[in-house]
N, C-alpha and C positions, 0 to 999 in steps of 0.2 A: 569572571575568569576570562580569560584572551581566550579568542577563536583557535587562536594556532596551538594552544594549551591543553581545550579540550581534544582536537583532532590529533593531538602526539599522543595525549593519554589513552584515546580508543585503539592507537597503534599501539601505544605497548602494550595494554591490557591484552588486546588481541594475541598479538608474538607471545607473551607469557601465559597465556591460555594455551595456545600451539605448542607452547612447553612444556605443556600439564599442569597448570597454575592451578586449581579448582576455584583461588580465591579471586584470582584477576577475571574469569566468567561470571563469577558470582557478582562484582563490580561493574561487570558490563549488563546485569541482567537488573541489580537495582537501576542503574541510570536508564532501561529503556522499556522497564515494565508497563511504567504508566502509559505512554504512547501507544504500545502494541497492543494493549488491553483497549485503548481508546481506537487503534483504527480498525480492530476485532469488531468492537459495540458495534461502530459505525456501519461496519460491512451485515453484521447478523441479528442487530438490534437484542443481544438477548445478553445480559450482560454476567452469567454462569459460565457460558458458552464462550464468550471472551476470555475469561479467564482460564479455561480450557487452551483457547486458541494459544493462547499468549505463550502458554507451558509448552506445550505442544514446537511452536515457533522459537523458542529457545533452543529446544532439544534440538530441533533441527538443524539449527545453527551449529551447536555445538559439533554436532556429527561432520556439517560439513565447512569448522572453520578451515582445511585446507586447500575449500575453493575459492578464499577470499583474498581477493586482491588487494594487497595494502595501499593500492595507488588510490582508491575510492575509497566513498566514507563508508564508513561501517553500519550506520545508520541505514545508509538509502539500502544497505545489501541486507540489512534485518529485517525494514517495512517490507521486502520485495518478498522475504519470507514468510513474512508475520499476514502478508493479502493471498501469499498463495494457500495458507494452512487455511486461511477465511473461505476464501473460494472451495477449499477438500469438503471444509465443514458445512456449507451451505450444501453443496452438492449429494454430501451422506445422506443432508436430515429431508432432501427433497426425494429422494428415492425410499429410507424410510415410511417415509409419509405414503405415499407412491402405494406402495406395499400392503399401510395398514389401512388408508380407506377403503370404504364399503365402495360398490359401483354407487352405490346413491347420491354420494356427493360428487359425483363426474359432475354437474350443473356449475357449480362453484367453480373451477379450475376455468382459465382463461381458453377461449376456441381456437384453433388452426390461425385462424386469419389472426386472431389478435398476436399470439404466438410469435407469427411469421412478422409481425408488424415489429413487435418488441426485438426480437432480431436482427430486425432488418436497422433499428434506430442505432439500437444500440453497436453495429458495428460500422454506421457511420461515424461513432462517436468516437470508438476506437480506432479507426482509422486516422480521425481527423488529431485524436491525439497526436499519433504516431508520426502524421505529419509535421508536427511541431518541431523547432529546433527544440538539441536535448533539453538546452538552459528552460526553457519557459515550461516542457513538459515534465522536468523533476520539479521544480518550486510549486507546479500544480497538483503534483502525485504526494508531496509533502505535506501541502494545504487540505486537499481534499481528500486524500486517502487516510494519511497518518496524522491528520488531526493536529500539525505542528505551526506554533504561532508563529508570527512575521521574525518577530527574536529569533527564537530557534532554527528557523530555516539559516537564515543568517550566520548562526553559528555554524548549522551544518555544512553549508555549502561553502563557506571561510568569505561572503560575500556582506557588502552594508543592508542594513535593511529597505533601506531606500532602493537599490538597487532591487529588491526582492519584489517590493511593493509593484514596480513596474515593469518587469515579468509577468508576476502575474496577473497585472490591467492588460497587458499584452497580448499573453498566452488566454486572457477570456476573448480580447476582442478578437483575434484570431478564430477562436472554435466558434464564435456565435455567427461568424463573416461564413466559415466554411460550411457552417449547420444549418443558416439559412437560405443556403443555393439548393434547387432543387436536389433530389434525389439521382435525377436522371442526369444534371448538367456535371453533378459531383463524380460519376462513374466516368 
């Protein structure tokens, strides 16, 4: 199927979902279950719980197809839902957790310092993301969040694969350039 074929069909499905289509969401929810279900696993490794996420991540969609912009793909606006329902879900079952251990297992739980360290990494990460031009940091948020092959970005983004492929050698050589300057020199 053309690139420009798939991206007209997500718009009309879209507009005819905003119309009250039930059956054109329905179509948009087979075509993107298996990916959200996949960058669900990936984020919470429990593969139940994905399937949760994924239902969840529609709903949400659905509720708020009239913040979506038809100018972008529909895709990158679903994974953005589909990681944010992941990140709810993680964050419920750490506070759960939280709750039901004994003080006994405080030994297990990572310390202050490791904590602060994990933190500390991880928002150079997302910084350095952030620094990226947008092209190189969606074909990375593609690849590595939503699980979607070199093909499919390609479709998604209306771009050749080739062109995708070097992106994201790009977009890695970039964060390993920025990730390996000190802490201090990066501030």
């Amino acid at each position: 199927m053309p690139v420009a074929a798939l991206a007209v069909r997500d718009s009309a499905l879209v507009d005819a979902a905003r119309a009250g289509s039930e059956a054109a969401f329905e179509t948009l929810v087979d075509r993107y279950r298996a990916p959200v279900v996949r960058l669900a696993y990936r984020l919470t490794h429990d593969a139940d719980e994905a399937k949760d996420i994924a239902q969840d991540s529609f709903f949400r969609a659905y509720r708020r197809l009239g913040e979506f912009h038809p100018d972008r793909p529909f895709a990158r606006w679903l994974f953005v839902i589909a990681r944010n329902a992941s990140l709810d879900a993680i964050r419920r079952r750490r506070r759960a957790s939280s709750l039901v251990e004994p003080e006994g297992n405080a030994g297990a739980e990572p310390g202050p310092e490791e904590v602060a360290l994990r933190n500390d990494e991880a928002l150079r990460v997302h910084t350095a993301l952030e620094a990226l031009p947008a092209k190189y940091r969606d074909v990375l948020e593609l690849y590595y969040l939503s699980g979607l092959r070199y093909r499919e970005i390609a479709l998604e983004l209306e771009i050749p694969i080739g062109t995708v492929k070097t992106y994201i050698s790009r977009a890695k050589r970039r964060l390993r350039e920025e990730l390996e300057m000190p802490a201090v020199l990066a501030a």
